[in-house]
C-alpha positions in Angstrom: 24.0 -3.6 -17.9 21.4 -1.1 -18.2 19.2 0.0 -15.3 15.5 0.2 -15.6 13.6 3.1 -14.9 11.0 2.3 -12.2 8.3 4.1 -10.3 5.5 3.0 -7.9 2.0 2.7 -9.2 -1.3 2.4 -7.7 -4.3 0.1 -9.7 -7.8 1.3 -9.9 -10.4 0.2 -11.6 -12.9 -3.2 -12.6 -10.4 -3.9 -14.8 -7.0 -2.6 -13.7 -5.9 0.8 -14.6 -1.5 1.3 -13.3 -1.1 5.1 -12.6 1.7 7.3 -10.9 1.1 7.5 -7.6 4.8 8.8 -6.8 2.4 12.0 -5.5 1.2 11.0 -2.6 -1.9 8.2 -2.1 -5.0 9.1 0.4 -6.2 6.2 2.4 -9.6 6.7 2.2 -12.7 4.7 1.4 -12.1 5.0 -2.3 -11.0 3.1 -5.5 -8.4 5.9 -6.5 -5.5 7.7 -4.5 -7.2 11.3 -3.7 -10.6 10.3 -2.6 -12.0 12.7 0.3 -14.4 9.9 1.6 -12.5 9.2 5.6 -12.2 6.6 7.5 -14.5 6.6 11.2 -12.6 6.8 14.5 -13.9 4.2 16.6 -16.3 5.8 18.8 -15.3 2.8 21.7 -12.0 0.8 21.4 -11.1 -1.0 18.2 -9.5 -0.3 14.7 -11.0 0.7 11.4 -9.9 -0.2 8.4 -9.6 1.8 4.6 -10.5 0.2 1.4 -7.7 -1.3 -0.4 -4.7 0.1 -1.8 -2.7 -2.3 -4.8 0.6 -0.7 -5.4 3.2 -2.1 -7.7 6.7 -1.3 -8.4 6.7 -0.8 -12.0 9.4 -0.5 -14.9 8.8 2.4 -16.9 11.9 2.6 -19.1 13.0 -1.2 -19.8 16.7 -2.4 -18.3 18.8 -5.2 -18.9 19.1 -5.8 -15.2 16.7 -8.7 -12.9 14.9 -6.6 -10.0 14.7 -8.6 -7.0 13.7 -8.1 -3.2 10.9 -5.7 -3.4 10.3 -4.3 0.2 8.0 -1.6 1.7 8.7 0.3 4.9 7.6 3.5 5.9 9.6 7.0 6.1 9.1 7.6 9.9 6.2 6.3 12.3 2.4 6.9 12.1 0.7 9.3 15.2 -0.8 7.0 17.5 -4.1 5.4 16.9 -2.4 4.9 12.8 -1.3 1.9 11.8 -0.2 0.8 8.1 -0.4 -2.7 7.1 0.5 -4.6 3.8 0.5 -8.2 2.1 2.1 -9.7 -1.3 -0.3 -10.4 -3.9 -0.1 -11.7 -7.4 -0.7 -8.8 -10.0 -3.0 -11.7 -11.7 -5.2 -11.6 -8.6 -6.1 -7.7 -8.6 -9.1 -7.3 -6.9 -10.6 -3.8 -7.0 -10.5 -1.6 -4.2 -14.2 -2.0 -2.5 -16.2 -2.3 0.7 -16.3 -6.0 0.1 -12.6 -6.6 0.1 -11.5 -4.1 3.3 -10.8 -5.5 6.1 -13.5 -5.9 8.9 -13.3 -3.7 11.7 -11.7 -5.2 14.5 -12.4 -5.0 18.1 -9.1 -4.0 19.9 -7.2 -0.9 19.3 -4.3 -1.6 16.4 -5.1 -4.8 15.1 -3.7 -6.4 12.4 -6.3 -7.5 10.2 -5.8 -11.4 9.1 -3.0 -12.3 6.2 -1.7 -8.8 6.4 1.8 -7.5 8.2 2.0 -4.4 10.5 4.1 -2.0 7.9 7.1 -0.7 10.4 10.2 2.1 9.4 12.2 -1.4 8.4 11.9 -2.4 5.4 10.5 -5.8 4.8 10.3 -7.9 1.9 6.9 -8.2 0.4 8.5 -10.2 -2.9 11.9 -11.8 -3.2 11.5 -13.2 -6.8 14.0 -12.3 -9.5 12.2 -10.7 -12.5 13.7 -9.6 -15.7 13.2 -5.4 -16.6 13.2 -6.0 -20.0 9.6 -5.0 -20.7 7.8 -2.1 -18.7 4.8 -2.1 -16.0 4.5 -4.2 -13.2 7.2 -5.8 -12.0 6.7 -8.9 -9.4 3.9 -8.9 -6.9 1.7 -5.8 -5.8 2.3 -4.5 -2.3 -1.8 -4.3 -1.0 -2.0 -1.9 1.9 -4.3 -0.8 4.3 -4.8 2.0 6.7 -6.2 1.2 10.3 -7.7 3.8 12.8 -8.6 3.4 16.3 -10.0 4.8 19.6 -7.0 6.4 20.4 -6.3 8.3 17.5 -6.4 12.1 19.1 -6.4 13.8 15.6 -9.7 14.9 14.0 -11.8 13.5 11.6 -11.6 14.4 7.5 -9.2 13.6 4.7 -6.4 15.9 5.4 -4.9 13.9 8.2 -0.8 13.0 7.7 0.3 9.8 7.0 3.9 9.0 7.1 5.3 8.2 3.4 5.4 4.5 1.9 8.8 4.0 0.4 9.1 1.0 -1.6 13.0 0.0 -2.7 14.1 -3.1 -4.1 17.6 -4.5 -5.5 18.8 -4.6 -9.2 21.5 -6.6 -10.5 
């Protein structure tokens, strides 16, 4: 058997555009990964939200290998007042990253906006099918993810502000 070559890619775009973002991705309020526009701190207690982020694990040199149990976690935990969050969404059901489609600000300090999952430093399955690396680009479901900041967040405002890293693994057999 063969392994595929993989790497994780962020969409963009009205109609989808897969791109390396292996880099580094800046959660921002921006349909690309190095936008500058931030996210508000609260000014009183609850949790903002970034736009979008669709992130796929995809196979850049084909295998002859089945990639299964895609899971997302992150490196090591956010400063307080960050939280990451995710979901599992078809690749057919891209929706670009927009106003419209980020969450709503919530009212409470780290809330998890609705249908999404608190990202922690475990890593949890976001897409347990079996799908063949025989052809390249996406492979399974895209991992969306969102970036929430609240009240308590002591760090200062602009786009240079650390984030832990995403790391997305999966198996291959």
């Amino acid at each position: 058997m063969a392994a595929a070559t993989c790497q994780a890619q962020i969409g963009t775009g009205s109609s989808v555009t897969w791109a390396n973002v292996e880099a580094g991705c800046k959660f921002n309020l921006e349909d690309n990964a190095t936008g500058t526009t931030p996210i508000q701190i609260p000014t009183a207690t609850g949790t903002n939200y970034s736009w979008i982020k669709n992130i796929v694990l995809a196979v850049t040199g084909a295998g002859t290998t089945t990639i299964s149990n895609r899971r997302v976690s992150m490196a090591t935990s956010p400063a307080t007042g960050i939280t990451l969050h995710w979901k599992g969404v078809a690749v057919a059901s891209y929706a670009q990253a927009a106003s419209g489609n980020r969450p709503a600000s919530a009212g409470s300090n780290g809330a998890t906006p609705a249908t999404y999952t608190l990202m922690t430093t475990t890593p949890a399955v976001y897409d347990s099918a079996s799908v063949a690396s025989s052809g390249t680009g996406p492979n399974g479901m895209m991992c969306v993810i969102v970036l929430g900041v609240d009240y308590s967040y002591a760090g200062g405002p602009g786009s240079a502000q650390a984030v832990p890293n995403i790391v997305i693994t999966y198996d291959e057999a």
